[in-house]
KOLKEPA-826089 format. One record per atom (N, C-alpha, C): y, x negated, z negated; residue in three letters. Coordinates in steps of 0.05 Angstrom, whole numbers, plus 5000, padded with zeros to 4 digits. Atoms other than C-alpha are relative to their C-alpha. Layout:
BEGIN
YXZALA;...
***
This chain:
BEGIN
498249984977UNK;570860045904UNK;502349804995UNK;498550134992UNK;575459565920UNK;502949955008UNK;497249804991UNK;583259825919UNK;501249645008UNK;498150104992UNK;587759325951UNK;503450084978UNK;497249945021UNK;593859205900UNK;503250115019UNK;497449974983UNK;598859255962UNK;499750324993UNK;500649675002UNK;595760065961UNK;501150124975UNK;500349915022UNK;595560145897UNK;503049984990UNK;497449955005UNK;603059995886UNK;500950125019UNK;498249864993UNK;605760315938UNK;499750315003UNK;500249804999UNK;602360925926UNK;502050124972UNK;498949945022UNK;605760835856UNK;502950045003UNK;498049954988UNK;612060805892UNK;500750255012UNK;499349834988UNK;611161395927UNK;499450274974UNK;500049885030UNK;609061765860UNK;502650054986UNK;497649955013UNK;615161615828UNK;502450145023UNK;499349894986UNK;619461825892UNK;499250354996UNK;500549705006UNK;616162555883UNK;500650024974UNK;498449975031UNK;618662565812UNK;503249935002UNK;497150095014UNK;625862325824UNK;499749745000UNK;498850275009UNK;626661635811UNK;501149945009UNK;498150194987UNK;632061225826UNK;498749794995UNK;499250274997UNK;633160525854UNK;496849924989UNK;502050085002UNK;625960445863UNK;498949785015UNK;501650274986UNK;623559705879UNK;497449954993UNK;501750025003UNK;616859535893UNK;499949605007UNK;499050284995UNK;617358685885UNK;496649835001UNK;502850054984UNK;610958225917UNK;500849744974UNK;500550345022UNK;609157595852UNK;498649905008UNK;502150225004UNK;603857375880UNK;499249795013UNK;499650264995UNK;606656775902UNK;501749784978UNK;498450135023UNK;610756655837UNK;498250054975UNK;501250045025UNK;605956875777UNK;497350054993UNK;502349955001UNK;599756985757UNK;499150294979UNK;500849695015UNK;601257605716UNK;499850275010UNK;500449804996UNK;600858085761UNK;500849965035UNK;499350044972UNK;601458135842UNK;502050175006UNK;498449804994UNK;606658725845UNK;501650104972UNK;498849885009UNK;611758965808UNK;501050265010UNK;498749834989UNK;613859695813UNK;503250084976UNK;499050005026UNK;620059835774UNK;503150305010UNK;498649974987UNK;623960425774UNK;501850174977UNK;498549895015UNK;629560915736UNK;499350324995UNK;499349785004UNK;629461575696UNK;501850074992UNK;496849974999UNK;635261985692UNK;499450114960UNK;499649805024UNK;632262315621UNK;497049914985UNK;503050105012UNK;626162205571UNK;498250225012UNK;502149824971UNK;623562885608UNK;498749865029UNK;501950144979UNK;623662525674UNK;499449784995UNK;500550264997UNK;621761855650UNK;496350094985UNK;503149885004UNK;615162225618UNK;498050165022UNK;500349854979UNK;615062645684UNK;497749915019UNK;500250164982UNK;614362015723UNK;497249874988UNK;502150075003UNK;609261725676UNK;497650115000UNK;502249764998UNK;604562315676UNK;499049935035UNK;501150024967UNK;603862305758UNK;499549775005UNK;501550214994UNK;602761635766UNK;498049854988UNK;502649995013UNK;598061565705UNK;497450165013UNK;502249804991UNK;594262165727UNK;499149995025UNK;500349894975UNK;594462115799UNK;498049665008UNK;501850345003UNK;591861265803UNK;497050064989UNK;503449975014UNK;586561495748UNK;498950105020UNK;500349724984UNK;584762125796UNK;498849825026UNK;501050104978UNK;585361685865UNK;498849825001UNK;500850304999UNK;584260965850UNK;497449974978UNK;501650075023UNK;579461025781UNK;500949804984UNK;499550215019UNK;583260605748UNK;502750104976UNK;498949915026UNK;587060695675UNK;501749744997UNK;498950085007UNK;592660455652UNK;501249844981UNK;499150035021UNK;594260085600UNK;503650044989UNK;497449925004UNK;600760355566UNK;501749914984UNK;498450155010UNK;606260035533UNK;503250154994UNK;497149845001UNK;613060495504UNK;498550284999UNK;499549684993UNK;614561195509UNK;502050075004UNK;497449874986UNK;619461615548UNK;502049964978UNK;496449965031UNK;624161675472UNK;500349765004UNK;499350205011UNK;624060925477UNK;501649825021UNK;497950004976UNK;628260885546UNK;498249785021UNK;501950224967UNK;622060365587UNK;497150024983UNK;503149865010UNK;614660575590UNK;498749795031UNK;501350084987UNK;609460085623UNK;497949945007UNK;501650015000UNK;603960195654UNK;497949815019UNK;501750244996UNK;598959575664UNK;497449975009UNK;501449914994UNK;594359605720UNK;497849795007UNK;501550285010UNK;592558895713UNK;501049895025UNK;498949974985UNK;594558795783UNK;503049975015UNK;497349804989UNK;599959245800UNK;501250084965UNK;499049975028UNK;604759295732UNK;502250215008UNK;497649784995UNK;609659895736UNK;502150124973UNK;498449995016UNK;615459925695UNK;502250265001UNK;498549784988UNK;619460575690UNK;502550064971UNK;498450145027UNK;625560445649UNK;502550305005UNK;497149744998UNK;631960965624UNK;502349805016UNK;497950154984UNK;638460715665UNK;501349804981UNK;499250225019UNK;640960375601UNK;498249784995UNK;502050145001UNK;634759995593UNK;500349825026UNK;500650214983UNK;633959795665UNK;502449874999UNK;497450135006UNK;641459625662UNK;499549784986UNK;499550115013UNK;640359175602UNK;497649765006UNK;501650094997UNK;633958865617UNK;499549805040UNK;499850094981UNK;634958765690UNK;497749775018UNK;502750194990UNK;627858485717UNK;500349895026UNK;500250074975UNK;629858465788UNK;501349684997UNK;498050214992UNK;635357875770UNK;497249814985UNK;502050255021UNK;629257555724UNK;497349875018UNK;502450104979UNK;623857535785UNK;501950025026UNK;499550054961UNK;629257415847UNK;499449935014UNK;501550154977UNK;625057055875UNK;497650005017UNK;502449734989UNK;620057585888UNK;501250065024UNK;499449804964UNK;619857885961UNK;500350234986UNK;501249774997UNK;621758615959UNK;498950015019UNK;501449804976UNK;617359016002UNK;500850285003UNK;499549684993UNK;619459675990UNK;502750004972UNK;497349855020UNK;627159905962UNK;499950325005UNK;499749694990UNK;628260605953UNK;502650114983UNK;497149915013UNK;635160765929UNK;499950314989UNK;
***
């Protein structure tokens, strides 16, 4: 089957939304890189919800789409990312996304989808 990466991230978007997340941007690369066509990238307030968030959108992609993650971090380590080859989804603690700040590092990405 054939998932469309536009789907497949913004289902990841809407995943994290039912968990909480803040200041969730879903950003379009694939006119700037070759590592991935979507960025999703978004905030937990706690290592609970930043594990919360990675559980439902691990489980729920595997579940709808068939496809596995490759994983990178853990909730204690404040940014956990999971690599869909595709669609890359980054789910960072507020200090993290704060410090790391990916949106100012790909501005030149379209968003498609903000979710404050």
């Amino acid at each position: 089957m054939i998932i469309e990466s536009s789907t497949l991230a913004r289902r990841a978007v809407e995943l994290a939304e039912d968990k909480q997340a803040s200041d969730i941007v879903m950003l379009d690369l694939q006119k700037l890189s070759a590592v991935a066509d979507y960025f999703v990238i978004c905030t937990g307030e706690s290592d609970r919800q930043l594990k919360a968030i990675v559980d439902s959108i691990d489980e729920t992609i595997g579940r709808e789409f068939g496809r596995d993650a490759r994983i990178e971090g853990t909730p204690d380590t404040g940014w956990v990312l999971l690599d869909y080859g595709d669609v890359v989804v980054h789910i960072f603690s507020v200090a993290l996304r704060d410090f790391y700040r990916l949106e100012r590092l790909w501005s030149k990405a379209t968003p498609v989808v903000v979710v404050q």
